[in-house]
N, CA, C and O atoms as CSV, one atom per row, in Angstrom:
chain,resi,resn,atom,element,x,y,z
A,1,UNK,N,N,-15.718,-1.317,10.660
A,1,UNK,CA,C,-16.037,-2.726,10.579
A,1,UNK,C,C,-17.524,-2.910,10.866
A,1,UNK,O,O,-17.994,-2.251,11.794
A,2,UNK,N,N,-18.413,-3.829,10.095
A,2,UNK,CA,C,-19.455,-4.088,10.697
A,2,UNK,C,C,-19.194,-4.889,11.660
A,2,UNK,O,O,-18.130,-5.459,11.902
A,3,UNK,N,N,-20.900,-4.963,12.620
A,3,UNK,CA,C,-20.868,-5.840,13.796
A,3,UNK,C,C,-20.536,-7.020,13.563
A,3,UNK,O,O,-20.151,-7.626,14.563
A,4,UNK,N,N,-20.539,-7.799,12.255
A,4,UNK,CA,C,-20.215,-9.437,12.701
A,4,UNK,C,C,-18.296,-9.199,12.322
A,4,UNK,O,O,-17.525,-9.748,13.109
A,5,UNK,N,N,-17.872,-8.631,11.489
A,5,UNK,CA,C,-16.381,-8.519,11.448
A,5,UNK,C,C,-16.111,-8.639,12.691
A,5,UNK,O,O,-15.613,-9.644,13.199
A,6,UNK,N,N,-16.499,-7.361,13.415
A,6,UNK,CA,C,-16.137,-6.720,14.517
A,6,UNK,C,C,-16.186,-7.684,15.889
A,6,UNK,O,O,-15.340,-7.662,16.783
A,7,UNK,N,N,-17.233,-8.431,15.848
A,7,UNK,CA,C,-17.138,-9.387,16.691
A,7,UNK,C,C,-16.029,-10.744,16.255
A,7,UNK,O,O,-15.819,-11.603,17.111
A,8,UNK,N,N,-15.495,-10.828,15.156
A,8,UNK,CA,C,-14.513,-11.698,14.723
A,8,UNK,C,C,-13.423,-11.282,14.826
A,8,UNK,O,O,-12.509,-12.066,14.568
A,9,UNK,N,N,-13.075,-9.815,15.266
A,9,UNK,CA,C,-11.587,-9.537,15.505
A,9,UNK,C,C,-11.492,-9.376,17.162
A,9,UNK,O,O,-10.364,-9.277,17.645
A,10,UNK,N,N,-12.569,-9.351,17.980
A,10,UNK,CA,C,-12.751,-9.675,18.718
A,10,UNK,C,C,-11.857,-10.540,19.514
A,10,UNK,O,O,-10.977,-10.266,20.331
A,11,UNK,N,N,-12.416,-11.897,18.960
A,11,UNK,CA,C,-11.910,-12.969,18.959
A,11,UNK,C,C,-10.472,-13.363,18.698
A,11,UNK,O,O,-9.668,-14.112,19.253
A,12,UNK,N,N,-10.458,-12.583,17.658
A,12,UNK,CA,C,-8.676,-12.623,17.266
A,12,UNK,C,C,-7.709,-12.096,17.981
A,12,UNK,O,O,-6.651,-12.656,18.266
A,13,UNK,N,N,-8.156,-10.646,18.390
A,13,UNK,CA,C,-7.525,-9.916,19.947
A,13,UNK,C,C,-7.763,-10.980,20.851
A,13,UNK,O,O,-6.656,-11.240,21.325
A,14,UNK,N,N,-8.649,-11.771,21.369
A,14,UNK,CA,C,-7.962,-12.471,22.729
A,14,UNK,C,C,-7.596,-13.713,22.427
A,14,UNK,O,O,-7.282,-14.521,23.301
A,15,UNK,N,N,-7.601,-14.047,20.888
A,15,UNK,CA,C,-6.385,-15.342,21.000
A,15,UNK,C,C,-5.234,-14.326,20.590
A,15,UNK,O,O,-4.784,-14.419,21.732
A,16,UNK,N,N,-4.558,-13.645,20.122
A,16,UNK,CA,C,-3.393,-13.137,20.265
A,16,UNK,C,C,-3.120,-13.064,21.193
A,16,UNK,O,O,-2.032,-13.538,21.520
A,17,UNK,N,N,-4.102,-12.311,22.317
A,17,UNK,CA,C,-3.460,-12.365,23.919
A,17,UNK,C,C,-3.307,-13.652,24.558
A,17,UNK,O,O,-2.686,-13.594,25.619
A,18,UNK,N,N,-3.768,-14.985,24.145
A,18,UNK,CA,C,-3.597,-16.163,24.821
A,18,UNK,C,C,-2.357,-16.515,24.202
A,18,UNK,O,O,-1.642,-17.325,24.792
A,19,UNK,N,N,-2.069,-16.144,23.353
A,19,UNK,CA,C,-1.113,-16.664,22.188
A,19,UNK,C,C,0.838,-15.724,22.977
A,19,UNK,O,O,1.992,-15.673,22.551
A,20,UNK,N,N,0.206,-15.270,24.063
A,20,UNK,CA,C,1.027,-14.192,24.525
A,20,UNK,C,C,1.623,-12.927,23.419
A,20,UNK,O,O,2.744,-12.784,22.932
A,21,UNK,N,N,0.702,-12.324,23.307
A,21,UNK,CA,C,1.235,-11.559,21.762
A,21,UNK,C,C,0.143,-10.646,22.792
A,21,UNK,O,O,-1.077,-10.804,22.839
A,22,UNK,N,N,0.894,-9.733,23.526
A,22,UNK,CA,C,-0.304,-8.504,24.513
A,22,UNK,C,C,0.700,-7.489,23.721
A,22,UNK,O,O,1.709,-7.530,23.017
A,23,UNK,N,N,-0.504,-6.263,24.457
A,23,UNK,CA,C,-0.571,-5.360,24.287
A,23,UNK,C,C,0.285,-4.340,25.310
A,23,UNK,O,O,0.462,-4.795,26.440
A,24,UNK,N,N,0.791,-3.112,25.053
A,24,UNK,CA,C,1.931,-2.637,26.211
A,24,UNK,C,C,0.828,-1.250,27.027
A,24,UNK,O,O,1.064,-0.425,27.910
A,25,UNK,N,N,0.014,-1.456,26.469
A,25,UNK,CA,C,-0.648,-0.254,27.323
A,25,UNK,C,C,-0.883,-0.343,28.709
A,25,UNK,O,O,-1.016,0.777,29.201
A,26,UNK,N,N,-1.011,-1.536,29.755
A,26,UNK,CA,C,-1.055,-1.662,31.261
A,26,UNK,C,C,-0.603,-3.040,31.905
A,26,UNK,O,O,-0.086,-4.104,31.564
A,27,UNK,N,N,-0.854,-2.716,32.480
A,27,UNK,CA,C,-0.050,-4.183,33.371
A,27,UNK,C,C,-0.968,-5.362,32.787
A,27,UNK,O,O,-0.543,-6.492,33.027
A,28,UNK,N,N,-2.366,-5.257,31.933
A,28,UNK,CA,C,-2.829,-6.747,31.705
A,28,UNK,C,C,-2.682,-6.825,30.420
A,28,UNK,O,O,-3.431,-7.624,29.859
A,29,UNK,N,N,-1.954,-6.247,29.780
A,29,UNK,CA,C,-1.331,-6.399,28.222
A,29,UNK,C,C,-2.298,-5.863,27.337
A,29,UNK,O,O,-2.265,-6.185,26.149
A,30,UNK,N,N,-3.308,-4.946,27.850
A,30,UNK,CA,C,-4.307,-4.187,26.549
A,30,UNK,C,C,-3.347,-3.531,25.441
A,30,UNK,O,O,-2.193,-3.202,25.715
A,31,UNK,N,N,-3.778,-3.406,24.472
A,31,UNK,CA,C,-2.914,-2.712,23.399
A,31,UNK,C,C,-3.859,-0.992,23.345
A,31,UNK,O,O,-4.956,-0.460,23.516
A,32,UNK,N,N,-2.315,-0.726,22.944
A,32,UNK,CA,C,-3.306,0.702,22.674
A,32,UNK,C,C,-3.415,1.044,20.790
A,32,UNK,O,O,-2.963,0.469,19.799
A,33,UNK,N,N,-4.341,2.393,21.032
A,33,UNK,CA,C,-4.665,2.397,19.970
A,33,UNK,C,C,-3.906,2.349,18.992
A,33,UNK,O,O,-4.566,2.182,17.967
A,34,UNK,N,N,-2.947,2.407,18.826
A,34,UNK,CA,C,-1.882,2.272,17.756
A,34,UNK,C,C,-1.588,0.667,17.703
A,34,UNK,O,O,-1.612,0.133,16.593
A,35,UNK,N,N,-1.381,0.076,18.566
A,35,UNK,CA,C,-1.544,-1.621,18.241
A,35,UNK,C,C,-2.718,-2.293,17.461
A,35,UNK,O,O,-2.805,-3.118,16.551
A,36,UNK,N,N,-3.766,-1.413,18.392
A,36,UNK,CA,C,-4.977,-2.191,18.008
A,36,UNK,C,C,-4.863,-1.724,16.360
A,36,UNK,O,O,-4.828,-2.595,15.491
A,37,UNK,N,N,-4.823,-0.620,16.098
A,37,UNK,CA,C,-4.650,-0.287,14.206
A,37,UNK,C,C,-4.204,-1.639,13.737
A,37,UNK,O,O,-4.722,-2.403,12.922
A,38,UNK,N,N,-3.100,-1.746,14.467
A,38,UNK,CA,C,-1.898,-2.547,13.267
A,38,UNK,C,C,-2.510,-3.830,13.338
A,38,UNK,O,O,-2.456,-4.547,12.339
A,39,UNK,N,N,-3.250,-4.347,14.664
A,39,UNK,CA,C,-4.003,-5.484,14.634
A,39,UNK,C,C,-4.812,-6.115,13.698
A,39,UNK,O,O,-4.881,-7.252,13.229
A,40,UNK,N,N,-5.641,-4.650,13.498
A,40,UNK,CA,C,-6.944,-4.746,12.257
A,40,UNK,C,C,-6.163,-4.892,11.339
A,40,UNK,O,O,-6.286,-6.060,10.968
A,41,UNK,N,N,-5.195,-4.229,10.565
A,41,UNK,CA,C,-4.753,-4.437,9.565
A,41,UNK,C,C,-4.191,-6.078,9.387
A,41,UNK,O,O,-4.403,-6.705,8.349
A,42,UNK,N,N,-3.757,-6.419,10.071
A,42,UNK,CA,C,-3.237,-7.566,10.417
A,42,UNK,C,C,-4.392,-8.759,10.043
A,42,UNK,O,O,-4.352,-9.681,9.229
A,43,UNK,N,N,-5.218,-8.417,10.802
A,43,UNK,CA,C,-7.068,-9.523,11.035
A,43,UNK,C,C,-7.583,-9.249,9.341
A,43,UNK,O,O,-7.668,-10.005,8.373
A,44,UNK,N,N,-7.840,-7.922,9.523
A,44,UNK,CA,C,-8.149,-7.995,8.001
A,44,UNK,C,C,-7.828,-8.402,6.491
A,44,UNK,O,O,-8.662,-8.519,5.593
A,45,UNK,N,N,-5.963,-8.662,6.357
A,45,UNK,CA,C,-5.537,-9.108,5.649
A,45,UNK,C,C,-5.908,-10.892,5.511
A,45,UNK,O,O,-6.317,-11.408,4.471
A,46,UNK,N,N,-5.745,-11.370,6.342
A,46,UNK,CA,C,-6.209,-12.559,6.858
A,46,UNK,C,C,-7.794,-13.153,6.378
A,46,UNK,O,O,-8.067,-14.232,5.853
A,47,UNK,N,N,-8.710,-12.014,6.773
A,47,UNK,CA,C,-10.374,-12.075,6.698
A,47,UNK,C,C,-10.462,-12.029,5.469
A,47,UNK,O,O,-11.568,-12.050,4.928
């Protein structure tokens, strides 16, 4: 991703997390790398 994408999925990761849509990797809902994939794919279809 370039830097301005990249700073726009950003954004999209922590409204998903406000949106309660976390991640299972630790107790503060980070996603791991296999989420975060499916995320981008997700943001990008969208973008």
């Amino acid at each position: 991703m370039s830097p301005p994408i990249r700073k726009e999925f950003g954004k999209f990761i922590e409204k998903e997390k406000a949106n309660g849509d976390i991640g299972t990797l630790n107790a503060k809902g980070d996603f791991t790398w296999e989420e975060l994939q499916e995320k981008a794919e997700e943001f990008l279809k969208k973008f």
